[in-house]
DOPA-853012 format. One line per 10 residues: for each residue x, y negated, z of C-alpha. Coordinates in nm, 3 decimals. Layout:
X Y Z ~ ...
//
This chain:
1.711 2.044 -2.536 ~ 1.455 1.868 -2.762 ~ 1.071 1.771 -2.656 ~ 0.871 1.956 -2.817 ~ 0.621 1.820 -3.142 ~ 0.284 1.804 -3.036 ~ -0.010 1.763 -3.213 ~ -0.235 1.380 -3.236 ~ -0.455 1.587 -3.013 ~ -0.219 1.703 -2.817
-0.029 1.345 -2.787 ~ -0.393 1.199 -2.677 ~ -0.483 1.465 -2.404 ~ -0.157 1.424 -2.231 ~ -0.199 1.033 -2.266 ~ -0.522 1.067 -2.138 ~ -0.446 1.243 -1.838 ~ -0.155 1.031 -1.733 ~ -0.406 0.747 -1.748 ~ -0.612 0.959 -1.524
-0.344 1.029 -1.273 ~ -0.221 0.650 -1.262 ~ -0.587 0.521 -1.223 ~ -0.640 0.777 -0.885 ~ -0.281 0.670 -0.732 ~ -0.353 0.308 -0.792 ~ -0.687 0.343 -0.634 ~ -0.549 0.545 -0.345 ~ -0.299 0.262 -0.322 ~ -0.563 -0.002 -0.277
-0.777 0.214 -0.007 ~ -0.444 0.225 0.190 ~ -0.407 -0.167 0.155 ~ -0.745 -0.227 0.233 ~ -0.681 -0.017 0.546 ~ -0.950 0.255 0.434 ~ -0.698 0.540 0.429 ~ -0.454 0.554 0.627 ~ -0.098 0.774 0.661 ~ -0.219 1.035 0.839
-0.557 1.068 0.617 ~ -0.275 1.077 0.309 ~ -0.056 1.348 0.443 ~ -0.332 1.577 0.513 ~ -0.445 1.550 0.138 ~ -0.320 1.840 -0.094 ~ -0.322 1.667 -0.426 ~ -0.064 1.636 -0.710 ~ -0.118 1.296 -0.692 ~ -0.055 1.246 -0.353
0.222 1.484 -0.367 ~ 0.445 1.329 -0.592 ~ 0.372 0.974 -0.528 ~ 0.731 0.774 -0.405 ~ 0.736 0.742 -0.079 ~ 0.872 0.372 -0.080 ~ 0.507 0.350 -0.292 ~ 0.317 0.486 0.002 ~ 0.481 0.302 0.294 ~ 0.430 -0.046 0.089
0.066 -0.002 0.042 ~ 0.023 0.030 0.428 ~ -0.095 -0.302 0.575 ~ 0.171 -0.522 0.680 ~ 0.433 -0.355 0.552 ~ 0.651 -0.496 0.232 ~ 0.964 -0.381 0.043 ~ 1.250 -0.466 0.311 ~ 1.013 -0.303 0.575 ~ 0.987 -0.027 0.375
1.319 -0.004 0.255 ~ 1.490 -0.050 0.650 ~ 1.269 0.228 0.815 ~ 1.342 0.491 0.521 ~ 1.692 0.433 0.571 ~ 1.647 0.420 0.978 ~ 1.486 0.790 0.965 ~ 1.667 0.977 0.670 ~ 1.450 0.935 0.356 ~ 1.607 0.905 0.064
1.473 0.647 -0.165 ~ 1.361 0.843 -0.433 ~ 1.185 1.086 -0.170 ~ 0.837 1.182 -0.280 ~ 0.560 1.304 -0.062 ~ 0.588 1.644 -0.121 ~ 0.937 1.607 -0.007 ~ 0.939 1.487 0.337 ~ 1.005 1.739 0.587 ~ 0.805 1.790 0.933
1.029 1.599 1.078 ~ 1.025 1.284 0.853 ~ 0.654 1.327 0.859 ~ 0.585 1.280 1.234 ~ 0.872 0.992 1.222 ~ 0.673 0.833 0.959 ~ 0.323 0.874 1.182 ~ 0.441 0.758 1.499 ~ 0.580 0.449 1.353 ~ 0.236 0.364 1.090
0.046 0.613 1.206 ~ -0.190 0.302 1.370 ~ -0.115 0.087 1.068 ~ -0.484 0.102 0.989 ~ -0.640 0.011 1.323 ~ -0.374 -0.263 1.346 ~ -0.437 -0.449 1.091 ~ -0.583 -0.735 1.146 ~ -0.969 -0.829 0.992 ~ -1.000 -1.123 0.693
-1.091 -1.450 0.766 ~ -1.259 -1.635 0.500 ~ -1.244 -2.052 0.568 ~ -1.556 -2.114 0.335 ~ -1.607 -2.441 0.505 ~ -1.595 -2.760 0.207 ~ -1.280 -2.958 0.194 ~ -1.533 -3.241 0.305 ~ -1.603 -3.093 0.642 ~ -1.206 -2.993 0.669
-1.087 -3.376 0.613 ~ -1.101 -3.518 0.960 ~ -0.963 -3.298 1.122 ~ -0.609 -3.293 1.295 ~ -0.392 -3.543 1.431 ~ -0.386 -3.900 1.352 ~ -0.746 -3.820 1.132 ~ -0.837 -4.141 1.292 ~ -0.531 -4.348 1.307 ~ -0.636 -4.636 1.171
-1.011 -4.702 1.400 ~ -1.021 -4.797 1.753 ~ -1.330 -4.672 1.890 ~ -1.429 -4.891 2.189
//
């Protein structure tokens, strides 16, 4: 079975709206990392894009967690690794929320040193080694 020809127009539209659907799942992505959204908001959503985002996408924009993570507790609870969203069964779902489902209040705040490298410099152990204070 061939693709079939489009048209320049055609070509552009459907280029268009895969830019469209990338730019949504990569800023879904981020709102999960920045602990906006979290697993529970995501399942609840009744989107294609949410819907046939990867799994192993989903679970590594979650705070904390990284590809092994990832990777381990698919394995530990039955998801196949090309599993999307829409996929997941009940089952898989609640496994998935009771292990991240407080991913998002856990996480913990960012702390910003904006102190200058001046103030930072005598600090620590031996800082002042070499004086005797008497």
């Amino acid at each position: 079975m061939s693709l079939p020809v489009l048209t320049t127009e055609q070509r552009h539209a459907a280029l268009a709206k895969a830019m469209l659907a990338r730019a949504e799942r990569a800023a879904l992505l981020v709102s999960m990392k920045s602990g906006e959204v979290g697993l529970a908001a995501v399942f609840e959503r009744d989107d294609e894009i949410t819907k046939r985002l990867q799994v192993v996408r989903l679970l590594r924009a979650l705070p904390g967690v990284g590809v092994a993570k990832a990777q381990a507790v698919m394995e530990e609870i039955g998801i196949a690794a090309s599993r999307r969203v829409r996929g997941l069964g009940p089952n898989q779902r609640s496994a998935l929320l009771e292990r991240f489902g407080a991913a998002v209040a856990a996480a913990p705040p960012i702390v910003v040193d904006d102190r200058a490298d001046d103030d930072r410099r005598d600090e620590g152990p031996g800082a002042n080694a070499g004086h005797r204070s008497e």
